[in-house]
N, C-alpha and C positions, 0 to 999 in steps of 0.2 A: 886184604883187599882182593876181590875178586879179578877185578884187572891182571894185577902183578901175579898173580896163579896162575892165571889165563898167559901169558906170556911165558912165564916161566916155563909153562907145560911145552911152549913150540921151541923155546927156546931162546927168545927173542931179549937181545939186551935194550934196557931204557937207560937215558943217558941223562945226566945230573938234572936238569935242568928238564927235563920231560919228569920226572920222580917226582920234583917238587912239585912243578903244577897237578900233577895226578893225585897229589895229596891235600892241595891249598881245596877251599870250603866252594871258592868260584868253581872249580871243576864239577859238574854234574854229572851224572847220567840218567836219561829219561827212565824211566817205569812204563811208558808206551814202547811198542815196538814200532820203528818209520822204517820209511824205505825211502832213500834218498838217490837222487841221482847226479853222479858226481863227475866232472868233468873235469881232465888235466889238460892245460895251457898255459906255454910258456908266457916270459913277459914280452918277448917279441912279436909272438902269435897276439896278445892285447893290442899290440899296435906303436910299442916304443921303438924308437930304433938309436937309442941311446948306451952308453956301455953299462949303466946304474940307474935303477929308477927307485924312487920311494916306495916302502911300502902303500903310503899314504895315497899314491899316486897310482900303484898299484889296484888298489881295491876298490877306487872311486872309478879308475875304466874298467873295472871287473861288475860293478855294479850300472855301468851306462849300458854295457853288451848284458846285460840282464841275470847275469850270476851271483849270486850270494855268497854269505858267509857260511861257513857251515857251522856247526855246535862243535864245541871241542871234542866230543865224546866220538865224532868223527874218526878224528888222527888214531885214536886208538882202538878203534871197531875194524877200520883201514888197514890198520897193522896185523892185527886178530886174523884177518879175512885174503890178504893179499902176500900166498906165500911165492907165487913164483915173477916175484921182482927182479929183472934184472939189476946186476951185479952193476952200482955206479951211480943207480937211479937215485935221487931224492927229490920226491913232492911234499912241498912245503903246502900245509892245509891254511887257507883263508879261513881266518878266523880270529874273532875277538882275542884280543892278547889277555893272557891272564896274569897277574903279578905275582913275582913269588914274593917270601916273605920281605924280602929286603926293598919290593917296592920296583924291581926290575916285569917289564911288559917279553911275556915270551911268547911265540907260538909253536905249534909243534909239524914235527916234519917227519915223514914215514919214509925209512931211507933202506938199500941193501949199498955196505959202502965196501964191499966184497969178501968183511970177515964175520957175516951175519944179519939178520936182520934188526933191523932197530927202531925207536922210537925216538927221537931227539928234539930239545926245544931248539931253537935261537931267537934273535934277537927280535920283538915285538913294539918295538919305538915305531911310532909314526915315523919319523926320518931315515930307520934303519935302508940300507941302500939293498939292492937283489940286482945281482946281470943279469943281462936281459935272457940269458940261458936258461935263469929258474923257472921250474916247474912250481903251478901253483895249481890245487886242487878248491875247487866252487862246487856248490851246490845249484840248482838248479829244479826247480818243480818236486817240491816235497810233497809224499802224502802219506798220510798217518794210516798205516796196518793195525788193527786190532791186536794189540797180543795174544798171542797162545799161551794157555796155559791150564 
């Protein structure tokens, strides 16, 4: 897979749960090239001031402030493209949960957890809790580039 070369070559570890979704049939990647523009806020910058919020809860005031989800192809284009992450950071990508085999909703999170960069799923339930500290990455005014080629 061209993905997992492409990481490979930076260096970058993918973590169980990021692997799987990267290989399940849901995972896409377009054949257009877009140019997205992508926006990180916390869940407190959304406007919680609670110590846990839902995902669900989450994404529905992500979507009142006019941010989208992004395509999963995102988190790992994200990864590919953002090497000078500090050391700590992880932005968790909004976006449809994909299920691994077993039937579990993950999504993926582009993190530097200080012994490299990485790609990680977690927990993609509607109910799954986030403190209000996480970082969530939206989209915002997509428009479609022409590919090069």
């Amino acid at each position: 897979m061209a993905l997992r070369d492409a990481f490979d070559a930076i260096g970058c570890n993918i973590g169980g749960l990021a692997g799987e979704i990267l290989a399940r049939p849901a995972f896409a990647v377009s054949t257009t090239k877009k140019t997205v523009n992508l926006f990180a806020v916390s869940v407190q910058e959304l406007g919680f001031d609670t110590d846990a919020v839902s995902l669900a809860a989450i994404y529905d005031r992500a979507r009142q402030l006019g941010f989208g989800l992004a395509a999963a192809e995102v988190a790992p284009q994200l990864r590919l493209q953002y090497f000078d992450q500090p050391v700590g950071e992880f932005l968790i990508v909004g976006m449809e949960p994909i299920k691994t085999w077993s039937g579990v909703p993950v999504i993926l999170n582009v993190a530097n957890g200080g012994a490299g960069l990485l790609l990680i799923g977690q927990d993609g339930a509607a109910d799954a809790e986030f403190p209000v500290t996480s970082r969530f990455v939206f989209v915002r005014d997509n428009e479609v580039v022409p590919a090069q080629g």
